[in-house]
C-alpha positions in Angstrom: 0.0 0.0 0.0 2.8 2.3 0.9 4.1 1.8 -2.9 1.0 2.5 -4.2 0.7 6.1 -2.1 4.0 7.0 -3.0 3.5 6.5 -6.7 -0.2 9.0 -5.9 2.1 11.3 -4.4 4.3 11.5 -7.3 1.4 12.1 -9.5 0.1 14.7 -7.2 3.4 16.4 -7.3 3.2 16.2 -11.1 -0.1 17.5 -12.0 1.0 20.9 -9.7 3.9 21.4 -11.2 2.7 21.1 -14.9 -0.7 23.2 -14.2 1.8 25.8 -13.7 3.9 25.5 -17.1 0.4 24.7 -19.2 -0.1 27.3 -21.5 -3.7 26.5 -22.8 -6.6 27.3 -20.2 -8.4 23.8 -20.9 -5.5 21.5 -20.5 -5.2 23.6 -17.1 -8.2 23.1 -16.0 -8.3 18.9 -16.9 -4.8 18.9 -15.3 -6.7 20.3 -12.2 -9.5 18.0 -12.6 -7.2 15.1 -12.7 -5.3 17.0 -9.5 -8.5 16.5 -7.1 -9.3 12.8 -8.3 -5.7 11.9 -7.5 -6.4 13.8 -3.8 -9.6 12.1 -3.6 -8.2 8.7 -3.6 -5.2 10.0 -1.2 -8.2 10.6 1.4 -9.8 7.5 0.7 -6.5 6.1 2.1 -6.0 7.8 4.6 -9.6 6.4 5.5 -11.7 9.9 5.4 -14.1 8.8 3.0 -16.3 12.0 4.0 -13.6 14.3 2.7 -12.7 12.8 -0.4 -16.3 12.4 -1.3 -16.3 16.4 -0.9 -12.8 16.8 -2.8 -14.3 14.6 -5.6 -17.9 16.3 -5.6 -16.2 19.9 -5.1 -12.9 20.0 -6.8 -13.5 18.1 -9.7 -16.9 18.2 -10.3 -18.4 21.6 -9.5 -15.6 23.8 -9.7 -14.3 22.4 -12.7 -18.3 22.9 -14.4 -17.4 26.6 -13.5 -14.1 26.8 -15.3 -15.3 25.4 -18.2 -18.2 28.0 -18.3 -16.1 30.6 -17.8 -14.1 29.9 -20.6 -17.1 29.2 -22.6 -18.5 33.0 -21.4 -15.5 35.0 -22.5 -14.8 32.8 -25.5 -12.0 31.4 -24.6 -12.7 27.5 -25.5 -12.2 26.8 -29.0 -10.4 30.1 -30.1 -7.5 28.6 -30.7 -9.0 26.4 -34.0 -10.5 29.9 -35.0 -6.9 31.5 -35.1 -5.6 29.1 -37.2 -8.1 28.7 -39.6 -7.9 32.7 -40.1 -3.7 32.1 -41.3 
Protein backbone atom coordinates (compact mmCIF):
# COMPACT_ATOMS: atom_id res chain seq x y z
CA UNK A 1 0.00 0.00 0.00
CA UNK A 2 2.82 2.35 0.88
CA UNK A 3 4.10 1.83 -2.91
CA UNK A 4 1.04 2.47 -4.16
CA UNK A 5 0.72 6.06 -2.11
CA UNK A 6 3.99 7.00 -3.04
CA UNK A 7 3.49 6.53 -6.73
CA UNK A 8 -0.22 9.02 -5.91
CA UNK A 9 2.13 11.33 -4.44
CA UNK A 10 4.29 11.54 -7.31
CA UNK A 11 1.35 12.11 -9.50
CA UNK A 12 0.15 14.70 -7.21
CA UNK A 13 3.38 16.40 -7.30
CA UNK A 14 3.17 16.20 -11.11
CA UNK A 15 -0.12 17.46 -12.01
CA UNK A 16 0.95 20.94 -9.71
CA UNK A 17 3.89 21.36 -11.16
CA UNK A 18 2.72 21.13 -14.91
CA UNK A 19 -0.71 23.22 -14.20
CA UNK A 20 1.84 25.79 -13.66
CA UNK A 21 3.85 25.49 -17.12
CA UNK A 22 0.43 24.73 -19.19
CA UNK A 23 -0.10 27.30 -21.51
CA UNK A 24 -3.69 26.55 -22.77
CA UNK A 25 -6.55 27.33 -20.21
CA UNK A 26 -8.37 23.84 -20.86
CA UNK A 27 -5.47 21.54 -20.48
CA UNK A 28 -5.20 23.56 -17.08
CA UNK A 29 -8.24 23.08 -16.04
CA UNK A 30 -8.26 18.88 -16.93
CA UNK A 31 -4.85 18.89 -15.27
CA UNK A 32 -6.69 20.31 -12.17
CA UNK A 33 -9.53 18.01 -12.63
CA UNK A 34 -7.22 15.09 -12.71
CA UNK A 35 -5.30 17.04 -9.55
CA UNK A 36 -8.46 16.52 -7.13
CA UNK A 37 -9.33 12.83 -8.26
CA UNK A 38 -5.74 11.90 -7.55
CA UNK A 39 -6.42 13.83 -3.80
CA UNK A 40 -9.62 12.12 -3.55
CA UNK A 41 -8.20 8.74 -3.64
CA UNK A 42 -5.24 9.99 -1.25
CA UNK A 43 -8.21 10.62 1.36
CA UNK A 44 -9.77 7.47 0.74
CA UNK A 45 -6.49 6.10 2.06
CA UNK A 46 -6.01 7.80 4.64
CA UNK A 47 -9.60 6.43 5.53
CA UNK A 48 -11.68 9.94 5.44
CA UNK A 49 -14.15 8.84 2.98
CA UNK A 50 -16.33 12.05 4.05
CA UNK A 51 -13.57 14.29 2.71
CA UNK A 52 -12.73 12.76 -0.44
CA UNK A 53 -16.32 12.37 -1.25
CA UNK A 54 -16.33 16.39 -0.88
CA UNK A 55 -12.79 16.80 -2.76
CA UNK A 56 -14.30 14.61 -5.63
CA UNK A 57 -17.91 16.28 -5.60
CA UNK A 58 -16.24 19.88 -5.11
CA UNK A 59 -12.93 19.98 -6.78
CA UNK A 60 -13.50 18.12 -9.73
CA UNK A 61 -16.92 18.22 -10.26
CA UNK A 62 -18.42 21.63 -9.48
CA UNK A 63 -15.61 23.83 -9.73
CA UNK A 64 -14.26 22.44 -12.71
CA UNK A 65 -18.29 22.92 -14.35
CA UNK A 66 -17.38 26.63 -13.50
CA UNK A 67 -14.09 26.77 -15.27
CA UNK A 68 -15.28 25.41 -18.20
CA UNK A 69 -18.25 28.01 -18.29
CA UNK A 70 -16.15 30.65 -17.80
CA UNK A 71 -14.14 29.92 -20.56
CA UNK A 72 -17.08 29.15 -22.58
CA UNK A 73 -18.52 32.99 -21.44
CA UNK A 74 -15.49 35.00 -22.53
CA UNK A 75 -14.80 32.83 -25.46
CA UNK A 76 -12.01 31.36 -24.61
CA UNK A 77 -12.69 27.51 -25.54
CA UNK A 78 -12.16 26.82 -29.03
CA UNK A 79 -10.36 30.12 -30.11
CA UNK A 80 -7.46 28.60 -30.67
CA UNK A 81 -9.01 26.44 -33.96
CA UNK A 82 -10.52 29.87 -34.99
CA UNK A 83 -6.94 31.50 -35.15
CA UNK A 84 -5.58 29.05 -37.21
CA UNK A 85 -8.15 28.74 -39.60
CA UNK A 86 -7.87 32.70 -40.13
CA UNK A 87 -3.69 32.13 -41.30
Amino acid sequence: MSVFTNILLGFLILCAISVTFSRKLLNSILIFMSYSLIMSIIWMLLESPDLAITEAAVGAGVTSVLFFVTLKKIHAMGGEDQEHEER
